[in-house]
C-alpha positions as CSV (number, residue, x, y, z in Angstrom):
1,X,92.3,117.5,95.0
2,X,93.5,114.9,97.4
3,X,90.8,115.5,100.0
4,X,88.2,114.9,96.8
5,X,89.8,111.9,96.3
6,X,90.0,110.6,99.6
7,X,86.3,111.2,100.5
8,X,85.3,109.6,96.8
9,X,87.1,106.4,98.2
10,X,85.8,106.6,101.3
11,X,82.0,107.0,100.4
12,X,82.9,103.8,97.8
13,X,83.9,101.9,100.4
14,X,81.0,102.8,103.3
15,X,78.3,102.3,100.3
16,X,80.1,98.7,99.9
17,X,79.8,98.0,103.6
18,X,76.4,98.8,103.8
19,X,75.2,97.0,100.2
20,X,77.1,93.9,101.9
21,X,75.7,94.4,105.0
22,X,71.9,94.9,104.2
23,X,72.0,91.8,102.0
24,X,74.2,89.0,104.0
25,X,72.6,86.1,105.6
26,X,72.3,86.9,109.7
27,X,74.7,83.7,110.3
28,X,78.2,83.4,112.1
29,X,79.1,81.6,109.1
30,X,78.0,84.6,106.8
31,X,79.3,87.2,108.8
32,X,83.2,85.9,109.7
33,X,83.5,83.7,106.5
34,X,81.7,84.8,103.9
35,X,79.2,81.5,104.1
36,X,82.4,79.8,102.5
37,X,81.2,80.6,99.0
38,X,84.0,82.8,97.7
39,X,85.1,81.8,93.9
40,X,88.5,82.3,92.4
41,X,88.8,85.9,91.2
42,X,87.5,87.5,94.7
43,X,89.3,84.9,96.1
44,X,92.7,86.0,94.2
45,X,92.3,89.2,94.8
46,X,91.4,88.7,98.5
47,X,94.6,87.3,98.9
48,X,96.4,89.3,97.0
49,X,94.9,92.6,98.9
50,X,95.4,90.8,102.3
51,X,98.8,89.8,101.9
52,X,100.1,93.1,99.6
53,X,100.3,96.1,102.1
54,X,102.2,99.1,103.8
55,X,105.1,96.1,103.5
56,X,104.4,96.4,99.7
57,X,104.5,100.2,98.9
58,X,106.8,101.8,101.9
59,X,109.0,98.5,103.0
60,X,109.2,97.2,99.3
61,X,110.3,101.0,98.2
62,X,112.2,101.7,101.3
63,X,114.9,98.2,100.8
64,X,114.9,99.1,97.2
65,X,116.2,102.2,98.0
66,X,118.6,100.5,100.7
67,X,119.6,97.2,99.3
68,X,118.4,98.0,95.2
69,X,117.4,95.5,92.5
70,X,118.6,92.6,94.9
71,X,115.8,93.0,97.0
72,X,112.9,92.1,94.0
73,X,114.5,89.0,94.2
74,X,114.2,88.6,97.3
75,X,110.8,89.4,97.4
76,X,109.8,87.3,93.9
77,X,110.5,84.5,95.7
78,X,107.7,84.9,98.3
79,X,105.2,83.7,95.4
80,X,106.4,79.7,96.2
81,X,104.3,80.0,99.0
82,X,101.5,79.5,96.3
83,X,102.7,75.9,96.8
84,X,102.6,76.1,101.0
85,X,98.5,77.4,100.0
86,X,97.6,74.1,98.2
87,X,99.8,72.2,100.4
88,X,98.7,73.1,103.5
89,X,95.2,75.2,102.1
90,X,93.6,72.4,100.5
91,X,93.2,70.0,103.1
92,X,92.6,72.9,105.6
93,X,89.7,74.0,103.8
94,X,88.3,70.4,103.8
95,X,88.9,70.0,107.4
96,X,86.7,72.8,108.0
97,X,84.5,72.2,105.8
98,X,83.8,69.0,107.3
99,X,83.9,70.0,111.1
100,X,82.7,73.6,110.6
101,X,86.0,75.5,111.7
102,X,86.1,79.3,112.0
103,X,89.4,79.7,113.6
104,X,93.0,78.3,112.8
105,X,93.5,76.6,116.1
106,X,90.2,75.3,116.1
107,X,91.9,73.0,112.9
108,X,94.7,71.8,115.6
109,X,92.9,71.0,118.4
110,X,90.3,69.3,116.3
111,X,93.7,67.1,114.8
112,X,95.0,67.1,118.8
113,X,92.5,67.1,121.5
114,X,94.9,69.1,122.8
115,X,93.6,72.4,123.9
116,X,96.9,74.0,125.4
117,X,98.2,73.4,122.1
118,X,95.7,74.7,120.4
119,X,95.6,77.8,122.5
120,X,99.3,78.4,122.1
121,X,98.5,78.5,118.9
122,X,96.5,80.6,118.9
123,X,98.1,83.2,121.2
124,X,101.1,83.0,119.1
125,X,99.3,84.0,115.9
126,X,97.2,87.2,117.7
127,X,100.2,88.2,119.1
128,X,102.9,88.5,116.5
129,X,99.9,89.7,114.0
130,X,99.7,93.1,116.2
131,X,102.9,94.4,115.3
132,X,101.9,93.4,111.1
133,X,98.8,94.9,111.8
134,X,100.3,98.0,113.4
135,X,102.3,98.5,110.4
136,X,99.4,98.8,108.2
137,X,98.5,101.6,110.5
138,X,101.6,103.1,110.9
139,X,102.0,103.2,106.9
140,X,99.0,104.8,106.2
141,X,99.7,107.6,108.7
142,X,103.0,108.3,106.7
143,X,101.4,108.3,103.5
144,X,98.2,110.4,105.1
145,X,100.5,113.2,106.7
146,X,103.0,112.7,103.5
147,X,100.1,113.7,100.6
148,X,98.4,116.5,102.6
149,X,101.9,118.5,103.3
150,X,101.8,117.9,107.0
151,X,98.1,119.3,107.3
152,X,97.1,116.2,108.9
153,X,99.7,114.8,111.1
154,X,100.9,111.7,111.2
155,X,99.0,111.0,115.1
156,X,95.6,112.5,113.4
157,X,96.4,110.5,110.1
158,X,96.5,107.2,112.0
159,X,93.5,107.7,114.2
160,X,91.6,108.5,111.3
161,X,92.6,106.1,109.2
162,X,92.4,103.3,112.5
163,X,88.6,104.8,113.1
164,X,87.2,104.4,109.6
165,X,88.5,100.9,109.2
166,X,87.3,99.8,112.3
167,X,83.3,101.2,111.5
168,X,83.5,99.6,108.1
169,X,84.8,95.6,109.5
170,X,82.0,96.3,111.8
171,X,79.3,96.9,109.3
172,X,79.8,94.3,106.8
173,X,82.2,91.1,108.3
174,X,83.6,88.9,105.5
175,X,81.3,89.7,103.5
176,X,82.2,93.5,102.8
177,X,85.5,92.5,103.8
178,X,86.3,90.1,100.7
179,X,84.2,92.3,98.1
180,X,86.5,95.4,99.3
181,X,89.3,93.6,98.7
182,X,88.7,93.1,94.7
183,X,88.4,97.0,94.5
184,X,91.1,97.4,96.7
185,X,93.5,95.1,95.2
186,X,93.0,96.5,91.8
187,X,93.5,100.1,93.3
188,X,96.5,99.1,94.3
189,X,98.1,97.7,91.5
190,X,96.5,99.7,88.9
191,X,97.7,103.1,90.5
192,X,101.6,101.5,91.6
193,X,102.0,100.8,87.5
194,X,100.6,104.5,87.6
195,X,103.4,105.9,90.1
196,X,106.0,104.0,87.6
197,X,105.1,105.2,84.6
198,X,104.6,109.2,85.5
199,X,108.2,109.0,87.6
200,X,109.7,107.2,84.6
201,X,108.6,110.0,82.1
202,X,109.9,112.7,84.6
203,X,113.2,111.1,84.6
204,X,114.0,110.7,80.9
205,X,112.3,107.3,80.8
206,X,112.9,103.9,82.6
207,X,116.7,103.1,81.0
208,X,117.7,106.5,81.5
209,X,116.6,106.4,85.1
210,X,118.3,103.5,85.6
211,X,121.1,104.5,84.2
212,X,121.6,107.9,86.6
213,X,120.8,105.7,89.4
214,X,123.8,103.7,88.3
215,X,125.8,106.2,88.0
216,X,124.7,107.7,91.7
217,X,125.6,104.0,93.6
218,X,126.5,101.5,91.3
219,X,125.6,99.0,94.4
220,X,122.3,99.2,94.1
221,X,122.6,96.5,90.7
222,X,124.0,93.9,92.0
223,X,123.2,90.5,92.5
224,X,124.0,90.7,96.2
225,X,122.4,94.4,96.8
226,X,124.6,97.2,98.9
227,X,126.9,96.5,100.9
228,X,127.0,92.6,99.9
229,X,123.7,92.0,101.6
230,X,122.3,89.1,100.3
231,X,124.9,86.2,100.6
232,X,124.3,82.4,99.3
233,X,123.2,81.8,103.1
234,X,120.5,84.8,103.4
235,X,119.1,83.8,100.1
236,X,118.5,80.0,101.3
237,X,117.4,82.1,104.4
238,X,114.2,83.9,102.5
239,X,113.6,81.2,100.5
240,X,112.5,79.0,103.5
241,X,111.3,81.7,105.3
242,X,108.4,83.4,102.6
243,X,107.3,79.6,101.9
244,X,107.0,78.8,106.1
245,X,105.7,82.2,107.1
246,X,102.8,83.8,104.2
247,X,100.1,81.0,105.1
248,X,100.9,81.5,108.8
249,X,99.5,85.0,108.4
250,X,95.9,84.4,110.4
251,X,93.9,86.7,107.9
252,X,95.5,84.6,105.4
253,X,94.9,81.0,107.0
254,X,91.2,81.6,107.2
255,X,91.3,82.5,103.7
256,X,91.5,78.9,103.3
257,X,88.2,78.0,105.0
258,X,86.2,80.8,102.9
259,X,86.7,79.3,99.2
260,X,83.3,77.5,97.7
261,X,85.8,74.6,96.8
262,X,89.3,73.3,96.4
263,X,89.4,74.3,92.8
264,X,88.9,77.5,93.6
265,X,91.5,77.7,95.9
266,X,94.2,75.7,93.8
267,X,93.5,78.3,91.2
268,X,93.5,81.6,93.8
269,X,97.2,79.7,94.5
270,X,98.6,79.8,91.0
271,X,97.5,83.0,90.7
272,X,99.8,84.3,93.9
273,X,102.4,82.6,92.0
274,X,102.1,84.9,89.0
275,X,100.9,88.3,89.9
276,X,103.6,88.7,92.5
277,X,106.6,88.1,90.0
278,X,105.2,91.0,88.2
279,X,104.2,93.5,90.7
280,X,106.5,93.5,93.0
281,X,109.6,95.2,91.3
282,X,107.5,98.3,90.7
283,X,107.9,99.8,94.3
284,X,111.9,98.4,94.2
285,X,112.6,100.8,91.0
286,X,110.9,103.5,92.8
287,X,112.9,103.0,95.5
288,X,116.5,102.7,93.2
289,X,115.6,105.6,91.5
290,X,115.1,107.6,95.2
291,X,119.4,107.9,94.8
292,X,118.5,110.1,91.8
293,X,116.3,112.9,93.7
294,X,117.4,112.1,97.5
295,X,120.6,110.5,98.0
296,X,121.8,109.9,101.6
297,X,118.6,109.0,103.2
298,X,118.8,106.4,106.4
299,X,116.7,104.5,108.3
300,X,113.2,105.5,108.6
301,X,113.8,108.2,106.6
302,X,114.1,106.1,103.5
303,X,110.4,104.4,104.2
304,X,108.8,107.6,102.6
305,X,110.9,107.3,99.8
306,X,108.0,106.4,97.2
307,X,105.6,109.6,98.4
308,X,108.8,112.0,98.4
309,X,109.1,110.7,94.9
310,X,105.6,110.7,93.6
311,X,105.6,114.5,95.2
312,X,108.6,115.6,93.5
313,X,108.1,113.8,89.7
314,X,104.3,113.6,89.2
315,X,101.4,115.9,89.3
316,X,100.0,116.8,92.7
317,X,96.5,114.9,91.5
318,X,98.5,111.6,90.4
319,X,100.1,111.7,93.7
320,X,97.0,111.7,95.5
321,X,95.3,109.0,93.3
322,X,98.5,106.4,94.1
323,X,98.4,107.0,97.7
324,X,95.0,106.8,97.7
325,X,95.6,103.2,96.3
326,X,98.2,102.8,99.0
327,X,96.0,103.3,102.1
328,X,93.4,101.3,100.0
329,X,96.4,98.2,100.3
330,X,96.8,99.2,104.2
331,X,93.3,99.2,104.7
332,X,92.7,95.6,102.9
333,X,95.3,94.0,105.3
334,X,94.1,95.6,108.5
335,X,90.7,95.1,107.8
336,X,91.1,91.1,107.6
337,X,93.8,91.3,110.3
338,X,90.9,92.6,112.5
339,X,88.1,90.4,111.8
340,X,90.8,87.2,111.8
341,X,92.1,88.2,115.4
342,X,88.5,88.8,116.8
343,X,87.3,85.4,115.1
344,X,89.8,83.8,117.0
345,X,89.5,85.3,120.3
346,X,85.8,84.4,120.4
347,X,86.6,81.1,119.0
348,X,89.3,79.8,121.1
349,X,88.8,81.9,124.2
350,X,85.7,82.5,124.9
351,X,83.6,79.4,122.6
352,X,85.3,76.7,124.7
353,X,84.7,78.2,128.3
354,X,81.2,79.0,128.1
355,X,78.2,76.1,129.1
356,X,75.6,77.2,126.7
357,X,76.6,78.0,122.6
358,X,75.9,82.2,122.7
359,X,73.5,83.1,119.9
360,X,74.7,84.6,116.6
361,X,73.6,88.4,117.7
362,X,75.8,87.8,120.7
363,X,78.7,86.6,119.0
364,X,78.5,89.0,116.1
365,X,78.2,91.8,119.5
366,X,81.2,90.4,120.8
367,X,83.4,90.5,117.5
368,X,82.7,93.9,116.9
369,X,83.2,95.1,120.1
370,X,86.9,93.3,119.8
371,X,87.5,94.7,116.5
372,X,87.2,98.0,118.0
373,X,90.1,96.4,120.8
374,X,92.6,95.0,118.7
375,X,92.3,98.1,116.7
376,X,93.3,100.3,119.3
377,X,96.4,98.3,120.5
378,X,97.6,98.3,116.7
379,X,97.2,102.1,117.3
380,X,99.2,102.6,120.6
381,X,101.5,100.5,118.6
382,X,101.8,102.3,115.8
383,X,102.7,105.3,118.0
384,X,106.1,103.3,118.6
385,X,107.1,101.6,116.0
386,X,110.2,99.7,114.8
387,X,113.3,101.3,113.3
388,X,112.0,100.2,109.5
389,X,108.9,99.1,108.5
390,X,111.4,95.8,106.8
391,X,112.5,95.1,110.6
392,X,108.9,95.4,111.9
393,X,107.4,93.2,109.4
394,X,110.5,90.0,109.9
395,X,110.1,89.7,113.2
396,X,106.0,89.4,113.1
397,X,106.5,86.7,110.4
398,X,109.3,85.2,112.3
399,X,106.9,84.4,115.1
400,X,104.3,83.4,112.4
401,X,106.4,80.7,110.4
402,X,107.5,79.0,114.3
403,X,103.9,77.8,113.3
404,X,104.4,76.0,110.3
405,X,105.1,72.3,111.3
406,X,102.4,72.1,113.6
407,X,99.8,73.3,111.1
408,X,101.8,70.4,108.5
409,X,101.8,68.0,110.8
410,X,97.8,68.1,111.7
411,X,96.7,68.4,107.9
412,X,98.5,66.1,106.2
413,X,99.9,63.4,109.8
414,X,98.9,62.5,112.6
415,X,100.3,64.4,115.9
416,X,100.4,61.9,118.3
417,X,102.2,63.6,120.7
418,X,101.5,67.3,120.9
419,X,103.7,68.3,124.3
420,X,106.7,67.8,121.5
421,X,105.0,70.4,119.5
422,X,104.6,72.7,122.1
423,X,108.4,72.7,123.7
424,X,109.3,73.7,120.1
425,X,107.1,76.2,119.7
426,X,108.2,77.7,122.9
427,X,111.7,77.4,122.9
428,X,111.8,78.8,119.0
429,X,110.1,81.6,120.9
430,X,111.8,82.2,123.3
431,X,115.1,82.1,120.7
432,X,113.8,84.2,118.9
433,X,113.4,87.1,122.0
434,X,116.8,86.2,122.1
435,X,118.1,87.4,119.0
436,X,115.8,89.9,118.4
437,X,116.8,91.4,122.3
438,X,120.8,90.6,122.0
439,X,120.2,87.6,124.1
440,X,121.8,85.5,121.9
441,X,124.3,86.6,119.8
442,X,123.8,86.8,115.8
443,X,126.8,84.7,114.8
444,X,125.5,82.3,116.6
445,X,123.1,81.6,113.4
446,X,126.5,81.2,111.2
447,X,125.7,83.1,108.4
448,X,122.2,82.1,108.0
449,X,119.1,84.0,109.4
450,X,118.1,83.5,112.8
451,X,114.9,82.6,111.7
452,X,116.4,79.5,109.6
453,X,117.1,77.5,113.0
454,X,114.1,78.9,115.2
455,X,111.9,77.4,112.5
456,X,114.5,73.9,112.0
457,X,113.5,73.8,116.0
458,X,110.1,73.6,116.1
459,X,110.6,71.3,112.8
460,X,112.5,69.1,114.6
461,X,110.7,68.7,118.0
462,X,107.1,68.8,115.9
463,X,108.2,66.2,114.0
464,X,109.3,63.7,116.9
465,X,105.5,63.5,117.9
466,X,104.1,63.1,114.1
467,X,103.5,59.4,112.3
468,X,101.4,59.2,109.2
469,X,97.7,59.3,109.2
């Protein structure tokens, strides 16, 4: 049953790429953004796909397992960066609009005339997206190897699952990218109300399991999660974090540039603030209810908690339908992960170095053949990954957010003096190597998250070279 239902979603998705494919316009424009024409519901969902991934189903269910109902929370927050996409969104998409951007540091150095900035830029964004887009990998392996007992092991799953991604960005762009996304993103939330609803019935209902998971680790209902995890200080932490960091993602950013107009944007925005409010405490009650069926899990182990569950409290054929939607959320995120990062490497390192403009067969040559790069780095890097797929994720979006005030300051002011902006972008870096390495140590931040005074850093030494436009 599962293979049936992996190969029906496969041959849905290949027919997409090569419908989009066959009748998209042979233009740069059409191929990496869609010919900026995307309207509000495959805009939504674009978003919504993109930025809803392996963090989602295994890192959502895995702290709710470790942390418990505090970590929603958490999470719910993350929608105020709906606010950070019209803020910071609107005017991007006019900018490009107007000068014909592809890439996010194309935006700064058109604001600058600084292209060491811009580059740095740049290079920060590809290279704290590998380890995000690794994860996306690394998920879907788990859930591959997970829902076919071991048959296909986890170094199989990921090549697979790293291969087909990689031939389907490569025969559609944007274009199939974005359309993929709606089915996608309805996959996945359709079919995670699914994994609720058949784990609830096998446990007596949603109360009741609620109630045995009480009784298991009373902890997990708190305000402040297990273990007292989330003090007044970590809270404040997230909250600037999720509304600094989500439109720093580079698949998101150019997300942006691809809307037919700002209203369609704005509106793409208030829906992220919704949707997520809702959504995002299904994994979290799988993930509470794991203490029920398989107390005492740790570490990694407690990343698989939502397939062990599915597997043990469902039928084998529901199982395999709300993976299926899993790798379908994995697969939206890599997917625009690898056509943002290729963008950008032809944009801002190779566009400004060559004498004569290369033609759009060329260019379009030259993405794919990077997609096919990137993809296998996010592959050796999925064969090491992180201690949780929570860990993995902060410290990409950590380096992300040290982005934030440069991209503020050339949307809505004037950055006059960009060597400001780049110190703090480096030395925020370089702090955060520090804490993540033991450098530096954690008490240092007092409480707070490291991340609250890496990004106060580049804030504050952005900020010295801004005056209003």
């Amino acid at each position: 049953m599962i293979y049936a239902i992996l190969i029906g979603y496969i041959v849905l998705v290949f027919w997409s790429s090569l419908w989009t494919s066959s009748s998209s316009e042979n233009t740069p424009e059409s191929y990496f953004l869609a010919g900026r024409n995307v309207k509000t519901i495959r805009l939504f969902f674009t978003i919504l796909a993109t930025n809803f991934s392996a963090f989602y189903f295994l890192g959502f269910a895995g702290e709710g397992y470790r942390i418990g109902y505090a970590h929603y929370s958490m999470m719910a927050i993350g929608s105020i960066a709906a606010l950070a996409f019209i803020i910071i969104g609107e005017r991007a998409w006019a900018l490009a609009k107007e000068h014909n951007y592809f890439s996010p540091a194309e935006l700064i150095y058109g604001g600058t005339q600084n292209r060491p900035l811009a580059m740095l830029f740049s290079g920060v964004m590809i290279i704290f997206t590998l380890p995000y887009l690794a994860l996306q990998i690394i998920g879907g392996g788990y859930i591959l190897e997970g829902v076919t007992d071991g048959e296909i092991s986890y170094s199989l799953a990921i090549c697979l699952l790293t291969f087909f991604t990689i031939v389907y960005v490569i025969l559609g762009g944007m274009q199939s990218v974005s359309k993929t996304d709606v089915k996608q993103g309805l996959l996945m939330i359709i079919f995670m109300f699914l994994a609720v609803a058949t784990i609830a019935f096998d446990l007596g209902g949603i109360s009741e399991a609620n109630e045995r998971a009480f009784i298991e680790k009373p902890a997990l209902f708190l305000n402040e999660g297990v273990d007292q995890h989330f003090t007044p200080k970590k809270w404040f932490s997230f909250i600037v974090f999720w509304f600094f960091c989500i439109p720093m993602f580079p698949q998101l950013f150019m997300r942006f540039y691809i809307a037919k107009d700002k209203s369609h944007l704005r509106t793409s925005a208030l829906l992220y603030a919704c949707v997520p409010l809702v959504i995002s405490i299904l994994p979290v009650m799988i993930g509470v209810w794991g203490h029920i069926s398989f107390p005492g899990l740790e570490g990694k182990e407690a990343d698989q908690i939502l397939p062990m569950m599915l597997a043990k409290h469902s039928y084998p054929w529901i199982s395999a339908l709300v993976m299926t939607g899993a790798i379908a959320a994995f697969m939206s995120t890599l997917d625009s992960q690898l056509l943002a990062l290729s963008t950008m490497i032809i944009r801002d390192f190779y566009h400004p170095f060559v004498k004569e403009k290369p033609s759009f067969s060329k260019e379009v040559f030259i993405g794919k053949c990077l997609v096919g790069i990137i993809a296998s780095i996010g592959l050796l890097i999925a064969f090491t990954p992180f201690d949780t797929i929570f860990d993995m994720g902060k410290m990409a979006f950590t380096g992300l957010a040290i982005l934030f005030p440069v991209s503020l300051a050339v949307t809505r002011f004037k950055l006059h003096k960009p060597i400001l902006a780049i110190i703090g972008i480096c030395l925020s870096l370089l702090g955060l190597l520090g804490f993540h390495y033991g450098w530096i140590p954690v008490s240092l931040a007092f409480g707070f998250e490291p991340f609250v005074w890496l990004i106060s850093l580049s804030f504050a030494l952005t900020w010295l070279g801004v005056s209003r436009r």
